[in-house]
N, C-alpha and C positions, 0 to 999 in steps of 0.2 A: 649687332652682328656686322663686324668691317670686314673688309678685304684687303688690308693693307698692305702692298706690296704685291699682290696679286697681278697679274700683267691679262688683260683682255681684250681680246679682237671681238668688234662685233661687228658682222656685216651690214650692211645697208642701213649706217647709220648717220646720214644725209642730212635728216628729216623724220620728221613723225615719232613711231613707235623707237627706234633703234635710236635718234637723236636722244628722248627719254631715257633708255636704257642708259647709253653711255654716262649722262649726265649722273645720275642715280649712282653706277660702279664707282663715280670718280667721285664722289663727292662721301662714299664707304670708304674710299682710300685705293682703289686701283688704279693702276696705272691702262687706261683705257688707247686703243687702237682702233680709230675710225678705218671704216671700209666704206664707202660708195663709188660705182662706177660715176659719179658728176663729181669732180674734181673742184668745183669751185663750193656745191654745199658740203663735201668732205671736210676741205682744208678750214671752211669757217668753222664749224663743230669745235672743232678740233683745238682752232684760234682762241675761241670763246671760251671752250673748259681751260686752257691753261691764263687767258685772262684772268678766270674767278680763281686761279693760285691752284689748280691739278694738273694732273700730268696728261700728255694726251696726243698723239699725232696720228697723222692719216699715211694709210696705205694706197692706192689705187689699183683694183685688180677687176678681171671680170669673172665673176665667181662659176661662170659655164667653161672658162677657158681652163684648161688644168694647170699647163704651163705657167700663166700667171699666178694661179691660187699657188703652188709651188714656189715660184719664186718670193711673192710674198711672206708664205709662211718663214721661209727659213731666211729672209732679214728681218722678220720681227726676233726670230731666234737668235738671232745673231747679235741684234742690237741689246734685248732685254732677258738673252739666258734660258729662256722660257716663253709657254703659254698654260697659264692655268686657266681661263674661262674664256668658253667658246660660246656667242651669241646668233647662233645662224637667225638674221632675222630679214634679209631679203627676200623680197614677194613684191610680183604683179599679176592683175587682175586683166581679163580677157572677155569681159562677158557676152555671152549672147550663149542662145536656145541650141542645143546641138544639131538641131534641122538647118540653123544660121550659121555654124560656127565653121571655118576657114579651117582646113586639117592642121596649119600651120600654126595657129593661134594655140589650137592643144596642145601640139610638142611644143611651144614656146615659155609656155605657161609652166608644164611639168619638167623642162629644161633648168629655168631660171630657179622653181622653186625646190623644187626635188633634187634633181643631180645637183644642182648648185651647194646643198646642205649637206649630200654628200660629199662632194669631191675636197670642201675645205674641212667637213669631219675626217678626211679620210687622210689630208695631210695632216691637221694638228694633232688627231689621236697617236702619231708616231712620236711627237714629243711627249704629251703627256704619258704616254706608256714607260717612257723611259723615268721620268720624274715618277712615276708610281702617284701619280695624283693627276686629276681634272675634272672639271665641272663643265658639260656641257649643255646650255637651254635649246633648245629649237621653237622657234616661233612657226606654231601651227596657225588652226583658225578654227571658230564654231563652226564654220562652215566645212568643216573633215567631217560634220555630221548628215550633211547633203546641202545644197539650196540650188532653188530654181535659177537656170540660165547661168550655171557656173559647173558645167561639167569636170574641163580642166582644171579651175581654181580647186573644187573641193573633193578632186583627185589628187592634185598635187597635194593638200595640205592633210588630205587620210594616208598620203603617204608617206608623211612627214613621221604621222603616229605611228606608225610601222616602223620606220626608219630608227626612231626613238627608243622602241624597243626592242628591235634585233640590237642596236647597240651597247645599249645594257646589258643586254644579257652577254656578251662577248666581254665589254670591258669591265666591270664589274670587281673582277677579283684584283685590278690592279689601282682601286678605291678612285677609278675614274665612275662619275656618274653622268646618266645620261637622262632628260627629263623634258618636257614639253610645257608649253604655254600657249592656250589657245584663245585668243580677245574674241570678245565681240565685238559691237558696235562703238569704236574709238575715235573720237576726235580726232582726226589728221586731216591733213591738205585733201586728200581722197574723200574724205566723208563730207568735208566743209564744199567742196565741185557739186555735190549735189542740193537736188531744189529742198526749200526749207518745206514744203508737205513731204517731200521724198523722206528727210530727216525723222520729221514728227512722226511717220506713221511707221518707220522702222523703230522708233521709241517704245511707242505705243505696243510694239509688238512683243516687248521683254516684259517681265515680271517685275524687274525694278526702270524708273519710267525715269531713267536719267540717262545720257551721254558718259560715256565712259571715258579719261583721260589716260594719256602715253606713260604718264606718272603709276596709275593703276596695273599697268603692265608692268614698269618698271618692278615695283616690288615685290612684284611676283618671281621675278628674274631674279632680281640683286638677294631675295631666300635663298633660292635654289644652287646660285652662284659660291655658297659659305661653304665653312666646313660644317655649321651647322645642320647643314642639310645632307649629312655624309649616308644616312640609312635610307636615305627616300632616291630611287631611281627605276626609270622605265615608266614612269606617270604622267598624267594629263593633269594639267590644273586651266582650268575654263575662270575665264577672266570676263566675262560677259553679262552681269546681273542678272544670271538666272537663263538666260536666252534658251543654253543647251537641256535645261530642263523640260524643254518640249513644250514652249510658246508655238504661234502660229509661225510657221513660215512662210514669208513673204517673196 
């Protein structure tokens, strides 16, 4: 399953999860579009996939700001004709107990990860509407299924699944699809800050008792991204070994 010629923007792809992704699209054959508000891990992504011989450059926007997401969208359109796959995959994390939690920390959280995945759906869907084609993932999270001391976090990311599919169901008839990915416990910069019992015992707490890597996400996405995947939309696919199966929560 390639993408060859395919053009994709994925957001917050700096690092971690979306680093993965992009890596993965480009190496199908897309022509992939870094997004991170840090300008210096954008532009190396970036650097590095067209090192290993893909295509690839970086945008810089802030995905809350609209004006920005707008201007970026339409020189990517400008430059490569098109956007066929949209990876909204920026997310931060805010934690603490809602008796603890800063009222600003909540709209911060649901800002970045919610309107953020709308405002750049909301520009690209006007291209792809016109192209009569596109594939969009949304990187939700197990935690859209609740967890302790992430009010906002697992607000934002149940309304990611919401978001997923009201937009299915609207773009649907113009063979745009719309579909979600929700990790769990994945190895990234974020998971590796924490203490190695913090680690183990969030292992311990899945059904399968391994770490899960950005790779794992990856091909979850770079599916969903094909035409092969053209009948499947408005769906969750839980990237998590089991976690959302109703392990303890932690």
């Amino acid at each position: 399953m390639k993408s060859n010629g395919r053009v994709a923007l994925i957001t917050g792809a700096g690092s971690g999860i979306g680093e993965g992704i992009a890596w993965e699209l480009a190496q199908k054959g897309a022509i992939v579009i870094i997004n991170d508000i840090n300008k210096e891990k954008g532009e190396k992504v970036a650097e590095d996939i067209r090192k290993a011989g893909f295509i690839a450059s970086y945008r810089i926007a802030d995905i809350t700001n609209g004006t920005q997401i707008k201007d970026m969208v339409s020189s990517i359109v400008k430059e490569y004709k098109k956007i066929d796959i949209l990876v909204n995959n920026t997310g931060i994390v805010k934690d603490n107990l809602i008796l603890n939690m800063p009222e600003e920390d909540f709209d911060f959280v649901l800002e970045v990860n919610l309107k953020g995945a709308w405002l750049v759906s909301k520009n690209v869907l006007n291209y792809m509407k016109n192209e009569s084609y596109g594939r969009i993932i949304n990187i939700s999270s197990r935690s859209w299924l609740g967890q302790k001391g992430q009010s906002n976090y697992s607000s934002s990311k149940g309304g990611i699944i919401s978001l997923t599919r009201a937009l299915a169901i609207e773009f649907a008839k113009y063979n745009i699809t719309v579909n979600a990915v929700a990790p769990g416990l994945i190895d990234t910069p974020l998971i590796k800050k924490l203490r190695k019992d913090v680690q183990e015992r969030l292992i311990a707490a899945q059904p399968t008792p391994i770490i899960g890597k950005p790779q794992d996400v990856a091909n979850a996405v770079s599916f969903l991204s094909t035409k092969e995947s053209r009948y499947i939309t408005g769906q969750v696919i839980h990237v998590d070994g089991g976690k959302s199966l109703g392990a303890n929560n932690i």
